[in-house]
C-alpha positions in Angstrom: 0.0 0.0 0.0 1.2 3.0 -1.1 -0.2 5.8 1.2 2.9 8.6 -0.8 0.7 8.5 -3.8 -2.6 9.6 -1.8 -1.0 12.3 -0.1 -1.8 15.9 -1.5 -5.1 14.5 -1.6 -5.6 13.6 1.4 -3.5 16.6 2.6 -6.2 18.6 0.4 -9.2 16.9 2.0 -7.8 17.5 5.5 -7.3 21.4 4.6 -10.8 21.7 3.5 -12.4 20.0 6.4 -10.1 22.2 8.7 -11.3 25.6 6.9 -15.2 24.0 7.3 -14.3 24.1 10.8 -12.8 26.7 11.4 -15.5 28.4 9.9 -17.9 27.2 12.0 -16.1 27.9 15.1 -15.7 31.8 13.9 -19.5 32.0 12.9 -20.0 30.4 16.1 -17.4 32.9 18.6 -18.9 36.0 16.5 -22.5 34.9 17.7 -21.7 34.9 21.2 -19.7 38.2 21.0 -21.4 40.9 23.3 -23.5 43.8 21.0 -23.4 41.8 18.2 -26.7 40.7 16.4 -26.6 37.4 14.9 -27.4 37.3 11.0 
């Protein structure tokens, strides 16, 4: 098994996934901000 060949993807996927969450987790911190409505 040759895991070398999968690796950008995989690197790709992971990058993705960690820009999802930190998405989600900024969304999420601006919400509970003080004086800030929610959209």
């Amino acid at each position: 098994m040759d895991l070398t060949a999968d690796e950008p993807r995989i690197l790709r996927e992971g990058a993705v996934a960690a820009a999802d969450i930190a998405e989600v987790l900024g969304v999420t911190i601006e919400s509970l901000l003080p004086g800030r409505v929610p959209e």
